[in-house]
C-alpha positions in Angstrom: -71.9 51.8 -39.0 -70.8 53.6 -35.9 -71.1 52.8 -32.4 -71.8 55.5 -29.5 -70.6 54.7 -26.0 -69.7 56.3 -23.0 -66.3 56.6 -21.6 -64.2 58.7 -19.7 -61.5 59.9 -21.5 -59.9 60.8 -24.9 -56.9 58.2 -26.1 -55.9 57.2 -29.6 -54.1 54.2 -30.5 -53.5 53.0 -34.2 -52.5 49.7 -35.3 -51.9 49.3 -39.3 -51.8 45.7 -40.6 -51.2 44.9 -44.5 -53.9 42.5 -44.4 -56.8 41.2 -41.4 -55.6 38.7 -39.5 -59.0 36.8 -38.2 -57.9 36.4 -34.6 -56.8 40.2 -34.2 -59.7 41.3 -35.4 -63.1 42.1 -32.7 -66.2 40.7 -34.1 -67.7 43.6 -32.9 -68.1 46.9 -34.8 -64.4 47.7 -35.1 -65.3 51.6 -35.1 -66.9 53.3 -32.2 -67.6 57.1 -31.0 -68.4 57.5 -27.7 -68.4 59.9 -24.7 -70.1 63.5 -24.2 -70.5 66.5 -26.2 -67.3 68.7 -25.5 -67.4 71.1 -23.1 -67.1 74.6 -22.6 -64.2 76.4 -21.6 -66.3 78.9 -19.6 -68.0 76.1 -17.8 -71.1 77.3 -19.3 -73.4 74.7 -20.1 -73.8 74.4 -24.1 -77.8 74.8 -25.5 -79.1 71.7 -27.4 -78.2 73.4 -30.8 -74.7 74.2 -29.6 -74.3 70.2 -28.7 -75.5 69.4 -32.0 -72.9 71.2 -33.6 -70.4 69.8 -31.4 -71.4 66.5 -32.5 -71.5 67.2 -36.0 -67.8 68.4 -35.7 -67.4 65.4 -33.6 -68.9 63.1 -36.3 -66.9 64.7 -38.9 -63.5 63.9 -36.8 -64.6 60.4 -36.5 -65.1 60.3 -40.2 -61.9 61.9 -41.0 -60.0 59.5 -39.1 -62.0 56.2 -40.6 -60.9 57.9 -44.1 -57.0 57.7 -43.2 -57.4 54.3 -41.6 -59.5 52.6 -44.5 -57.4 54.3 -47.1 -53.6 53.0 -46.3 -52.8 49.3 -47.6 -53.3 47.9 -44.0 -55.7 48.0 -41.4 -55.1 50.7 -38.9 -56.8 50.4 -35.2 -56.8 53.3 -32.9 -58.4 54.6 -29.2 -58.5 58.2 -29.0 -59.3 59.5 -25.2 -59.9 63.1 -24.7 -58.3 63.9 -21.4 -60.8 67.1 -21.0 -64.4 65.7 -21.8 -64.0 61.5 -22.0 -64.7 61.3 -25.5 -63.3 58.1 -27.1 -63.2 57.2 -30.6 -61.9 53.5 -31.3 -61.2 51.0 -34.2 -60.1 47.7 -33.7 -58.8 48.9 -30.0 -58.4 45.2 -29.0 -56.4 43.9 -31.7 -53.4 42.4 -30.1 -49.9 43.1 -32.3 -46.4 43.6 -31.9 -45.6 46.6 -30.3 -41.9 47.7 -31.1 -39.9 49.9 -29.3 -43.2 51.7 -27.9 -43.2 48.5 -25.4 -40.7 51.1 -23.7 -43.5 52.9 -21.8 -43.9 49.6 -19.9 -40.1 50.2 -18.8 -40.4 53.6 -18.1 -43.6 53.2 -16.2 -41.7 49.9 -14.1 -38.4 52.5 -13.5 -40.4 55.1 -11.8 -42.4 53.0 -9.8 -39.3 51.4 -8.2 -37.6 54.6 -7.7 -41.1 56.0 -5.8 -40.5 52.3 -3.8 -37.1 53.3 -2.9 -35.8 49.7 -5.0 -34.0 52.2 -7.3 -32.0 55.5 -7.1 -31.6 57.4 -10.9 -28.0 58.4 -9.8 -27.3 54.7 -8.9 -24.8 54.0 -11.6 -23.9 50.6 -13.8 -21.0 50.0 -16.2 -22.3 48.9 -19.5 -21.7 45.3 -19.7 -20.3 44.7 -23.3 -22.3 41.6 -23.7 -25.5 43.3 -23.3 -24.6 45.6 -26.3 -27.0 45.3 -29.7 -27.4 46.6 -32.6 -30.1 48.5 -33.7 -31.0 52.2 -32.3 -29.0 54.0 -30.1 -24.9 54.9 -29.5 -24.5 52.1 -26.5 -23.3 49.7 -29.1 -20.4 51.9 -30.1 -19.2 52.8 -27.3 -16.8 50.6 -24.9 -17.6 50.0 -21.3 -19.1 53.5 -19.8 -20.4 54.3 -16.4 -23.4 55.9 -16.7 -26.3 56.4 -14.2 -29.8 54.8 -14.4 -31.1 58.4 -15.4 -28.4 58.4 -18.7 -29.6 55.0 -19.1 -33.3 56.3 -19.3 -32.8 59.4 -21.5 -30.9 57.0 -24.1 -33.7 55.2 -24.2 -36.5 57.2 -24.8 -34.6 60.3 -26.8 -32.5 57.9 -29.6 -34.5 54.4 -28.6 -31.0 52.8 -27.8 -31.7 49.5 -27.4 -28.8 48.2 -25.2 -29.6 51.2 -23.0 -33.3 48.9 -22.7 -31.6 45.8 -22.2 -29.3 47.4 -19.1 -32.8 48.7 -17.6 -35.1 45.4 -18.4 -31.9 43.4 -16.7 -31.7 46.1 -13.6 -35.4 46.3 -13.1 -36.2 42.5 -13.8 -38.6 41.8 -16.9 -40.8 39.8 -14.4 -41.1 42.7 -12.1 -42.1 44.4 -15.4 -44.7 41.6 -15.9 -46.4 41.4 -12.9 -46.8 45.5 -12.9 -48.4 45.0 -15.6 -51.0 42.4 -14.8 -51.6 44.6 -11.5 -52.7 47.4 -13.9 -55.0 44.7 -15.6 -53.4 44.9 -18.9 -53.3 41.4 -19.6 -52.2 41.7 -23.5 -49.5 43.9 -22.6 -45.9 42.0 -22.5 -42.8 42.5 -22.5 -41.5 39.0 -23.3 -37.8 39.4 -25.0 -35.0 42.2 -25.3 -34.2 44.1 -27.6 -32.7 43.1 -31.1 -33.2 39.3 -30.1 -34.7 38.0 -33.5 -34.2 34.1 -32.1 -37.1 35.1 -29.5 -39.1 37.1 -32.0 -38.7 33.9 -34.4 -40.1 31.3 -31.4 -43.2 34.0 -31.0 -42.1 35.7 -28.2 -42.9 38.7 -29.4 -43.3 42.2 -27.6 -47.1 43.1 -28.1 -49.9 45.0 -26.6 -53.5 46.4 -27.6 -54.3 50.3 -29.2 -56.3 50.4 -25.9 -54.4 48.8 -23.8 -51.3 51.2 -24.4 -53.6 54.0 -24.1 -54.5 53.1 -20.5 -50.7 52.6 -19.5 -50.3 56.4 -21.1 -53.3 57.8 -19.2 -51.1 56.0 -16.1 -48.3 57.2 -16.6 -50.1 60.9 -17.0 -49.8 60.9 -13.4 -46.5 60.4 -13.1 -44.5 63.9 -13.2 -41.1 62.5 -13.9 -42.0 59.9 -16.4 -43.9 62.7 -18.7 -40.9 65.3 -18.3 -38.2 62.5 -19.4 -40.9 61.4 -22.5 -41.2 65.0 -23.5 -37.8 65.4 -24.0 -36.8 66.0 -27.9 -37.1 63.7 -30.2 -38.0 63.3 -34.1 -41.4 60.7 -35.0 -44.4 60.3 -36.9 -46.6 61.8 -34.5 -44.6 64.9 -33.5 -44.6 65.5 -37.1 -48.0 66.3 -37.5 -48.0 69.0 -34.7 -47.1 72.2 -35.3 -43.3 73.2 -33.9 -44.6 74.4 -30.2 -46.8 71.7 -28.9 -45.5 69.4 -26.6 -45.9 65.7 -26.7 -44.4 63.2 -24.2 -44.0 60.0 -26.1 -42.0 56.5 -27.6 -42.7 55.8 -31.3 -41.1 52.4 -32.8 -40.4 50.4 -36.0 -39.6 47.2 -37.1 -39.9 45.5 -40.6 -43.2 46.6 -41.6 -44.4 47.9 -38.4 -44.5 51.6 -37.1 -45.6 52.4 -33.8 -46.3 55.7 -32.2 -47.8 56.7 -29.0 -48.0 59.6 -26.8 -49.8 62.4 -24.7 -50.5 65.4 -26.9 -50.6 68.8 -24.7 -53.1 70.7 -26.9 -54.0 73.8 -25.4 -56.8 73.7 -23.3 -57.5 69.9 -25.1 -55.0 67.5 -24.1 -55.3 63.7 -25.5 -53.5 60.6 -25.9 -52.5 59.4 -28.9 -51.1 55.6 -29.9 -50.3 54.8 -33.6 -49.4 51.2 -34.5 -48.8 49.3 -37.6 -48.0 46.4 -39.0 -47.8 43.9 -42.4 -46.7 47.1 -44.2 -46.6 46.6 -48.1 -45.2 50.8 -48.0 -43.4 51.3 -44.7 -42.8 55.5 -45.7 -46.9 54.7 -46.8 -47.5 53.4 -43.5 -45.4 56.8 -41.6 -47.7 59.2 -44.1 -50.6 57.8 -42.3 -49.5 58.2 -38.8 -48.6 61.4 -39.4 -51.7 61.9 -41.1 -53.6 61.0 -38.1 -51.7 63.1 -36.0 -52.4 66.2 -37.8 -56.1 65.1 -38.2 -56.1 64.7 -34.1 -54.7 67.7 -33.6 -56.5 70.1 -35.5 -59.7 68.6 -33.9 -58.4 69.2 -30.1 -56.9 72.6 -31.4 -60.4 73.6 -32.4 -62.2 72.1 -29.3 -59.9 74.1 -27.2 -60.5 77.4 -28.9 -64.1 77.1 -29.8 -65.4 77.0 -26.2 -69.2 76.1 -25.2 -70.3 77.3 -29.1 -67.6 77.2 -31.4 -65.8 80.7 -32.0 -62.4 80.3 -32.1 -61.0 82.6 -29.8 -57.6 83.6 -31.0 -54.7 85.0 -28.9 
């Protein structure tokens, strides 16, 4: 059964779960389609017959992307937001689970804020304290006690994930401030509650989690912020870049941990851009659970790549 709503923008987010936990689940409908017919490049308004096409192809995307979720040993939830038109697809956007590194955004987001409040300068520097060095991601860890700037400390976070790069930044900025910025953006499922690499937390429940919808709204945030989308453009290899072809941008922060894959991002179709938020979890096939993401990605994109071509009727205007 499927669900149309109206919304104002295009964001997906997917969550993939080995099994349905009760309490993460909506009792609602867990897919929906919702928002207007696409519109034309031209800004000519489309006849009734060319919006029923466009909701046919519509349909079909929706479909498509049911078809990757329902076939992956997991449950996948997602919130697509077209940043052109305000279409929205969802499934299971409400489903609270553990976010992995992707709970980064909420750091970047935090870092730029404080810098536009004057609180923090990115060529304000900080010797790497040895005991905030983990494991995990990153080149922090084997390194000894290097002066680097907030900036280098951003950039290691975000291009190789380094997680005592996060810890330096969650300890300058203050996880609390992190918190209540957070709860002023009304994303109440959204927290950051330990560092990174600390298992003993993660074992208690403290556990960094957030929503498919929730992370799409701190994206569409952070859309705004010109600085925060050139530093998560910067290169990086993930699920969700590979299913783009080699010349569209993304600015984004995937993450893993046992049996969870996360990815999330802006995608700079031409002429379509739309967020996109992959998360998973309770993997029985972790490289299964990757296929799908990228899946996903490839299915998003070659929907936006076609809405941005086709104009008000659908001919794909090439180069």
């Amino acid at each position: 059964m499927k669900r149309v709503l109206r919304a104002g923008c295009w964001v997906l987010s997917a969550w993939v779960l080995g099994a349905v936990v009760p309490s993460a689940v909506p009792s609602a409908v867990p897919s929906a389609v919702s928002g207007a017919v696409p519109s034309a490049g031209s800004g000519a308004v489309p006849s009734a017959a060319a919006q029923s096409a466009a909701d046919e192809l519509k349909q079909k995307f929706a479909h498509r992307a049911e078809e990757v979720a329902s076939h992956l040993d997991g449950v996948m939830a997602y919130t697509i937001v077209d940043l052109t038109s305000g279409d929205r697809f969802t499934h299971l956007e409400t489903s609270t689970l553990p976010t992995a590194s992707t709970i980064k955004l909420a750091i970047v987001y935090e870092l730029f804020k404080q810098v536009e409040e004057g609180r923090v300068r990115l060529d304000d520097t900080l010797v790497l304290d040895r005991a905030k060095a983990v494991g995990g991601t990153g080149v922090l860890a084997d390194l000894g006690t290097p002066t680097l700037s907030i900036r280098d400390y951003a950039v290691l976070m975000v291009r190789l994930s380094d997680n005592t790069a996060t810890n330096v930044l969650i300890d300058r900025l203050g996880m609390e401030k992190i918190a209540q910025r957070l709860q002023a953006l009304g994303l109440t499922a959204t927290k950051l509650r330990r560092h990174m690499m600390d298992t003993a937390a993660a074992r208690r429940g403290d556990e960094n989690v957030s929503t498919p919808a929730e992370i799409a709204r701190l994206l569409q945030t952070l859309q705004k912020m010109p600085d925060a989308i050139a530093l998560l453009k910067m290169s990086k290899e993930n699920r969700l870049r590979r299913g783009l072809p080699p010349d569209v941008e993304a600015a984004d922060k995937s993450g893993e941990l046992d049996g969870v894959r996360v990815d999330a991002g802006i995608v700079f179709a031409k002429n379509r851009p739309y967020v996109f938020s992959v998360m998973t979890a309770f993997l029985k096939d972790e490289p299964e659970g990757e296929r799908a993401i990228e899946d996903l990605s490839r299915v998003a994109y070659e929907y936006f790549d076609r809405l941005g071509a086709g104009g008000a009727f659908g001919r794909l205007m090439k180069p």
